[in-house]
C-alpha positions in Angstrom: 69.5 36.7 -153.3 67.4 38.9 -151.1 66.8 36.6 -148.3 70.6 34.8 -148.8 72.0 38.8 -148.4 69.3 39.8 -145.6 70.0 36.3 -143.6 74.0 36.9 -144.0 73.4 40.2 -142.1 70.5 39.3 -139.3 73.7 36.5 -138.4 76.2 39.6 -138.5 74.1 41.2 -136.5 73.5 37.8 -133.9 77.4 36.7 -134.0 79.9 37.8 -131.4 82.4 40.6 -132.6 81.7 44.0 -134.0 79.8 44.1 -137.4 82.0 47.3 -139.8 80.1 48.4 -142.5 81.6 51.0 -144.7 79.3 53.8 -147.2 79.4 53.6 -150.8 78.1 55.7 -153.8 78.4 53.8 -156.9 79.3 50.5 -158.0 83.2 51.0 -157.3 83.2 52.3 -154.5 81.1 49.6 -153.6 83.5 46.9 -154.8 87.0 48.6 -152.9 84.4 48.3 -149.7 84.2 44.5 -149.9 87.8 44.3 -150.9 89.0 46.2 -148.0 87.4 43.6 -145.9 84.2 45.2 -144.5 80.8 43.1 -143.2 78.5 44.9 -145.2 77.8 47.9 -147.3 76.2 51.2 -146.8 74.4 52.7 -149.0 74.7 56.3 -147.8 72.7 59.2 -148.5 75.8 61.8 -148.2 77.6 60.3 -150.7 75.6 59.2 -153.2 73.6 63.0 -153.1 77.2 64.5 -153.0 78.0 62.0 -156.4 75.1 63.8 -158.3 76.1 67.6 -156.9 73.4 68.2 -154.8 73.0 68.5 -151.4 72.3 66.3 -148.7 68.1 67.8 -148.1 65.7 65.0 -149.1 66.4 66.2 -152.5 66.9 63.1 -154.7 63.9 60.6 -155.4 63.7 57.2 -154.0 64.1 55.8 -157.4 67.5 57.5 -157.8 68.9 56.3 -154.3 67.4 52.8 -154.9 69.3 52.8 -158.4 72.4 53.3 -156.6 71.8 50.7 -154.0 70.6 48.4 -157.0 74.0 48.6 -158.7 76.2 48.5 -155.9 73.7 45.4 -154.7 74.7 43.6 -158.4 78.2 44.3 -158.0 79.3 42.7 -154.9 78.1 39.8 -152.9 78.2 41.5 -149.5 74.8 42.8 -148.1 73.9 46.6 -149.0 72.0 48.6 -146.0 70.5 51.6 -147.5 69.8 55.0 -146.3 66.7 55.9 -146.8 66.3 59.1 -144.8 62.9 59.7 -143.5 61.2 57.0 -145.9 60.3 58.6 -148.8 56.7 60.7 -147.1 54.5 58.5 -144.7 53.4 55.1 -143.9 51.9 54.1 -147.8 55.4 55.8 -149.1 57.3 53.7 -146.5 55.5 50.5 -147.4 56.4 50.9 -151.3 59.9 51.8 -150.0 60.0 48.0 -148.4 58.9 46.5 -151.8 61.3 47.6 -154.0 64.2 47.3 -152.1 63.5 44.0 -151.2 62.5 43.2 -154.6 66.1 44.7 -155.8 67.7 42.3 -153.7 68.8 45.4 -151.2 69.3 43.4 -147.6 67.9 45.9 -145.1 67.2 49.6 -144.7 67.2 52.5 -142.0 65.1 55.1 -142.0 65.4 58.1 -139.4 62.7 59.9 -137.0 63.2 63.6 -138.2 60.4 65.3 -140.4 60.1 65.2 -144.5 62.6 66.7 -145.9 65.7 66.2 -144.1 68.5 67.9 -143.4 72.3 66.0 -142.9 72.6 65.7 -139.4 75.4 67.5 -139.2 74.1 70.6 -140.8 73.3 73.6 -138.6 69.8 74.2 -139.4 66.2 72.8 -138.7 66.5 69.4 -137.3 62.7 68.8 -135.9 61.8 65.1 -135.2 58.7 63.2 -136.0 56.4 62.6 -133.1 57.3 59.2 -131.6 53.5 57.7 -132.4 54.3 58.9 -136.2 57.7 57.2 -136.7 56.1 54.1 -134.7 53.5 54.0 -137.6 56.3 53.9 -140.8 58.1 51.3 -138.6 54.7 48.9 -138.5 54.5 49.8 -141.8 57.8 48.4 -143.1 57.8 45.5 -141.3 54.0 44.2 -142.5 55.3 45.6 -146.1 58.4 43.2 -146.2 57.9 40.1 -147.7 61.2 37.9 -146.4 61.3 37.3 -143.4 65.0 38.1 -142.7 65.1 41.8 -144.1 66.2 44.3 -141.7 64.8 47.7 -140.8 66.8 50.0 -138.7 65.2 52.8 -136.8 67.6 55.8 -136.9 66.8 57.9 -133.5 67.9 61.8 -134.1 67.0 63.0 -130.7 70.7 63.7 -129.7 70.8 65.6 -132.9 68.0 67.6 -132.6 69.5 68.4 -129.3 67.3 66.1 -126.6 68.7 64.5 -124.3 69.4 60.4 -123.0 65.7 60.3 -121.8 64.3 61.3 -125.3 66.3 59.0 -127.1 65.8 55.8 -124.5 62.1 56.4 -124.8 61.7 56.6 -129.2 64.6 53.8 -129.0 61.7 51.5 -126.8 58.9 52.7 -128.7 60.6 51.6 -132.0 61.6 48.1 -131.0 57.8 47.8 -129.5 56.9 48.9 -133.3 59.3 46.3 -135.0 62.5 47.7 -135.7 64.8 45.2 -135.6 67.6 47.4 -134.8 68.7 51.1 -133.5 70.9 53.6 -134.9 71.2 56.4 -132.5 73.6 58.9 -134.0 75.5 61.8 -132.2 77.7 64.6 -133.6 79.6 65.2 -130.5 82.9 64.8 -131.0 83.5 61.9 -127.9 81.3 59.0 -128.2 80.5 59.7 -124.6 76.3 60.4 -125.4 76.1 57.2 -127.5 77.9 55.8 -124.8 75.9 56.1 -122.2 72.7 55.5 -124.6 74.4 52.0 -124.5 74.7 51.3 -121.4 71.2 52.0 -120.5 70.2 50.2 -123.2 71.2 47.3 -122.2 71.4 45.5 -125.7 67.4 45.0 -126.3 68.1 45.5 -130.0 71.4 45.7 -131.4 72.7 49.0 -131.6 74.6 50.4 -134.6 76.6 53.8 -134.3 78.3 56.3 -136.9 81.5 57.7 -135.6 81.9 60.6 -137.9 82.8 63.0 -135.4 84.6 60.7 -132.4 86.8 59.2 -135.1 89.4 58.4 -132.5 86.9 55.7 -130.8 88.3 51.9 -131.7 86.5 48.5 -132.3 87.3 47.6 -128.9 85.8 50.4 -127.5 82.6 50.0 -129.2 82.4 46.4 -128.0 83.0 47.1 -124.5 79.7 49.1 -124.1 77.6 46.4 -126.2 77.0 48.4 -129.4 77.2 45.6 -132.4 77.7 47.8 -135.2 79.9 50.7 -136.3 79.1 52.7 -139.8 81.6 54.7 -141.4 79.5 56.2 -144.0 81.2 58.7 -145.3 84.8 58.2 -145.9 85.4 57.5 -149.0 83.6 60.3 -151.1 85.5 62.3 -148.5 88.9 60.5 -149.4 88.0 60.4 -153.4 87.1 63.6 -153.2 90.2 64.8 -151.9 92.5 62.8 -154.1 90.4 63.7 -157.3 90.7 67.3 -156.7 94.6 67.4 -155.9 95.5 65.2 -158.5 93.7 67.4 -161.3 94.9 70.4 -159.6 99.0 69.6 -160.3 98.0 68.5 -164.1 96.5 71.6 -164.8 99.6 73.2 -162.9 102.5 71.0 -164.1 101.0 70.9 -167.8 101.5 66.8 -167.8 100.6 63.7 -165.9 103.8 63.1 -165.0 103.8 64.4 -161.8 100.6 61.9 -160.8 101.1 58.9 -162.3 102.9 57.5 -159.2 100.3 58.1 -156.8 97.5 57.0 -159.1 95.9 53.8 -160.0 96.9 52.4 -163.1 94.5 51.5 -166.2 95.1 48.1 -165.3 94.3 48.2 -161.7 90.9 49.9 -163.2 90.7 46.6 -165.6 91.0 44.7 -162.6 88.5 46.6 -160.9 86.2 46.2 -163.4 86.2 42.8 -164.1 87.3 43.0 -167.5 89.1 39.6 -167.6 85.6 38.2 -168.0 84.8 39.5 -170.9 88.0 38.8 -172.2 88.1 35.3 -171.7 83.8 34.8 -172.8 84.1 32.4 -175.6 82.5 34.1 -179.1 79.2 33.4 -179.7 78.8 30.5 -182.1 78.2 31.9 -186.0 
């Protein structure tokens, strides 16, 4: 399953046309990702620290996140790329990282070049990158750690973030695909996708280059293509939408005293049933006496 997952992606990631993955926190979420249509799945740190109540630091273990990815990984057949911040400490952590990913069937991962522990990018605080001869090392490091040969490792550059410039984040993008990486991630909180723009263009597509448009929300498929990046993340949405919905909708019961002012706008038991696959355990034959 690992290399069937891993190999489905690396062919996403070699086709023509833009490759949409979509972030996920939990099985569900997971499943309403592939329904809607999506290439692949991200696992993504936000949400899945924001479904246990805690922030987005470098807080939760690697064995919690890699639960998360596990189940989400068992629950749907498209691949799972999972965030795994700044890998978990240095090379050795990085290497053990690989293993049990890939042994959980996980198709690929993307770790990022700021220091242990993390802060979300889009968090007004200390943003300090690793030196580029340190993230070089965890990137040799995953690669000689994986096991099949089609698993992906994405080097996420934070220069723009940390407030560098296109020169910074050209020269970690070139020292990453020298160390391995088999694709880039260069992330931007501007709100126009004019810096990851231009990292594009002077890129020149030596690695493909994936993007998260959190910030220039208004940018289209089209526009993405146009400048050569191959894939488009958007890792957030839906803890943001369920979020939203969850806290309205149990704000009128508590204010209406009853249901009834919900139960149009929200799924039905049913559509849960559904969801949950619960036709297959109603139709499994009984187990012989």
């Amino acid at each position: 399953m690992t290399q069937n997952k891993a190999a489905l992606f690396r062919h996403q990631l070699a086709s023509q046309g833009l490759v949409r993955l979509a972030g996920a926190h939990n099985g569900i979420s997971a499943r309403l990702v592939e329904r809607s249509g999506f290439n692949a799945i991200w696992a993504s740190g936000l949400e899945i620290s924001t479904s246990y109540g805690l922030p987005d630091a470098g807080i939760l273990t690697m064995s919690e996140l890699l639960e998360t990815a596990r189940i989400m990984n068992e629950t749907v057949a498209l691949p799972i790329i999972a965030d795994c911040d700044t890998g978990f400490g240095e090379t050795r952590n990085v290497e053990h990282m690989v293993h049990r990913y890939e042994a959980a069937g996980i198709a690929g991962v993307c770790i990022e070049d700021k220091q242990f522990p993390k802060l979300n990018s889009f968090v007004e605080g200390d943003q300090e990158l690793a030196s580029i001869p340190q993230f070089q090392a965890k990137i040799r490091a995953a690669k000689e750690a994986q096991q099949a040969r089609d698993f992906v490792v994405i080097a996420r550059i934070e220069a723009f973030i940390a407030g560098s410039g296109l020169e910074e984040a050209l020269a970690r993008a070139h020292a990453y695909a020298d160390a391995g990486a088999d694709a880039i991630l260069i992330h931007s909180k501007k709100k126009s996708p004019d810096q990851v723009f231009e990292f594009a263009r002077a890129w020149k597509t030596r690695l493909p280059v994936v993007v998260v448009p959190t910030t220039y929300f208004r940018t289209g498929v089209g526009d993405f293509e146009a400048v050569g990046i191959k894939a488009v993340i958007y890792a957030n949405h839906a803890m943001r939408a369920a979020v939203k919905a969850m806290n309205e909708t149990l704000l009128a019961i508590h204010a209406h005293g009853s249901t009834e002012c919900v139960e149009h706008r929200i799924a039905t038991v049913s559509e849960l049933f559904e969801l949950q696959d619960m036709n297959r355990v109603l139709n499994r034959a009984p187990l012989p006496a």
